[in-house]
C-alpha positions in Angstrom: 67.6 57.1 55.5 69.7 54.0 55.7 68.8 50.3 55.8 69.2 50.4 59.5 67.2 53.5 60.1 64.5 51.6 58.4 64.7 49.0 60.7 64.5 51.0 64.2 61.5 52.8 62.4 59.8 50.1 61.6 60.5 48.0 64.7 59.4 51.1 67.0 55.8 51.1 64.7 55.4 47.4 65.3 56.5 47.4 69.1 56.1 50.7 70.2 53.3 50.1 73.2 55.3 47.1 74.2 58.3 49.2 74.8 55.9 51.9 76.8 54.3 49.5 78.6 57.7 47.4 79.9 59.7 50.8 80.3 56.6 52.1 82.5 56.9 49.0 85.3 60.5 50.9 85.6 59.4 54.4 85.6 56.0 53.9 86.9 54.2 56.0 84.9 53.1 56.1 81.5 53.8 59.6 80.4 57.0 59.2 81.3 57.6 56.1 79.9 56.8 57.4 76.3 59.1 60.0 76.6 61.6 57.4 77.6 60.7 55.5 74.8 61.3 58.2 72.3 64.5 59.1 73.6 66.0 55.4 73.8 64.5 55.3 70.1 66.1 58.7 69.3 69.2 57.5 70.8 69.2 54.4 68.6 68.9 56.0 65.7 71.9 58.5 66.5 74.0 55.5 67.3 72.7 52.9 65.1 76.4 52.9 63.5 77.2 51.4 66.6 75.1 48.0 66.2 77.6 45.4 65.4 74.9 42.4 64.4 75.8 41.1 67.4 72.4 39.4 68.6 69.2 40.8 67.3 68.2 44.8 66.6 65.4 44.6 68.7 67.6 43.2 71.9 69.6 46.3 71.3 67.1 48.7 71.4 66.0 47.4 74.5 68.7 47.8 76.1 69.7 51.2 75.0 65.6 52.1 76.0 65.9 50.3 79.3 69.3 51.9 80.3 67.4 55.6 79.5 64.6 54.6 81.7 66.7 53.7 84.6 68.7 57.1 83.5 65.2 58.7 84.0 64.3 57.5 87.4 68.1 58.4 88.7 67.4 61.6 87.7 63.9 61.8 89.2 64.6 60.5 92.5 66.5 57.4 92.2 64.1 54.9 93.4 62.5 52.7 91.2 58.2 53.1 91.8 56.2 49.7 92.7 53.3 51.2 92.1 52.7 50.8 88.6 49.6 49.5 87.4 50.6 46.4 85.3 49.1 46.6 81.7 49.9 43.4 81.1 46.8 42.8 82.8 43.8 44.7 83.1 42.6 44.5 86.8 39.1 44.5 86.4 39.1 41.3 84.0 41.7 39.7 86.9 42.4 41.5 90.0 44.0 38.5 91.1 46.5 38.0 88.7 47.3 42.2 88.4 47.5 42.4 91.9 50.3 39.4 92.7 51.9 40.8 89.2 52.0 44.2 91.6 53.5 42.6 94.1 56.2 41.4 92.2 60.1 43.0 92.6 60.2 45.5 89.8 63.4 43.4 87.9 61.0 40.2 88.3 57.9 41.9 86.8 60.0 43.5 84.1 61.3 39.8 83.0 58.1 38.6 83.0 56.7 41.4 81.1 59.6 41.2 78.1 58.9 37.4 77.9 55.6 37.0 78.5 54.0 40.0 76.9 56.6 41.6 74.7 57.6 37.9 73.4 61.2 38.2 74.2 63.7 35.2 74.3 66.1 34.3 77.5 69.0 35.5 74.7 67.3 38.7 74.3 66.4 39.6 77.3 69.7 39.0 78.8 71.3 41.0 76.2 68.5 43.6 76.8 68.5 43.6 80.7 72.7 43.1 80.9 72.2 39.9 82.4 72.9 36.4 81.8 70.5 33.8 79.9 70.3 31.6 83.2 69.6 34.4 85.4 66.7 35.2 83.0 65.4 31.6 83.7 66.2 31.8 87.2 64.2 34.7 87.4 61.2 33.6 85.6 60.7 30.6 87.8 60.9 32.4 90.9 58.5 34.9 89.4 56.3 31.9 88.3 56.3 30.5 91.9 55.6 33.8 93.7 52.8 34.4 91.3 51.3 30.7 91.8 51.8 31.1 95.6 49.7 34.6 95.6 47.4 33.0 92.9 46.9 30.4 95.5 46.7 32.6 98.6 43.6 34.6 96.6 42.2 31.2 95.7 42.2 31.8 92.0 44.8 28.7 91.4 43.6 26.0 89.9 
């Protein structure tokens, strides 16, 4: 294998349940989120000729793994599914906080999962999600209020 190969593989070892878990609050569910997963990875691999080092690798791959999970759920139905259970949470250490993550707008909760909990940047992201850096931000803080407000609502905001 090439240098880059060795970089996808290694990347998908390191980060491979953050992928699963972020690409499953777009397919909600986590079987098919793996197979997502393996195919965006898969997909990579066949085309990683085609990474021009502009940004990073990983901001790539997420893109390329995001675009085959909305590929999935077109093909499924079309409709993304609000019901996934977030992971980025477990709800019976707080109910609160995984039920107003639940409530979120699927787009929202995945930008708060790929900063928050997959330790992405606002560069990566955007690159990752095809938007721009201050519509990541936007998005966070609107996020962050709707959370605090529901956080509030349950009384579990300080």
């Amino acid at each position: 294998m090439d240098e880059r190969a060795d970089e996808i593989e290694a990347l998908y070892r390191k980060r491979y349940a953050r992928f699963r878990d972020a690409t499953a609050t777009i397919t909600g569910d986590y079987e098919a989120a793996r197979d997502v997963v393996q195919e965006g990875f898969a997909r990579a691999l066949r085309h990683r000729r085609g990474f021009r080092g502009e940004g990073t690798l990983e901001a790539w791959v997420w893109r390329i793994v995001l675009r085959t999970a909305r590929e999935h759920v077109r093909r499924s139905g079309g409709r993304l599914n609000g019901t996934f259970e977030a992971a980025l949470v477990e709800p019976e250490r707080d109910p609160a906080l995984a039920e107003a993550l639940r409530a979120l707008p699927p787009k929202r909760r995945l930008i708060v999962f790929l900063h928050y909990f997959a330790d992405l940047s606002y560069a990566q992201i955007a690159e990752a999600c095809g938007v721009q850096e201050g519509t990541v931000g936007a998005t966070l803080a609107q996020a962050r209020a709707a959370l605090e407000e529901q956080l509030q609502e349950s009384g579990e905001s300080s």
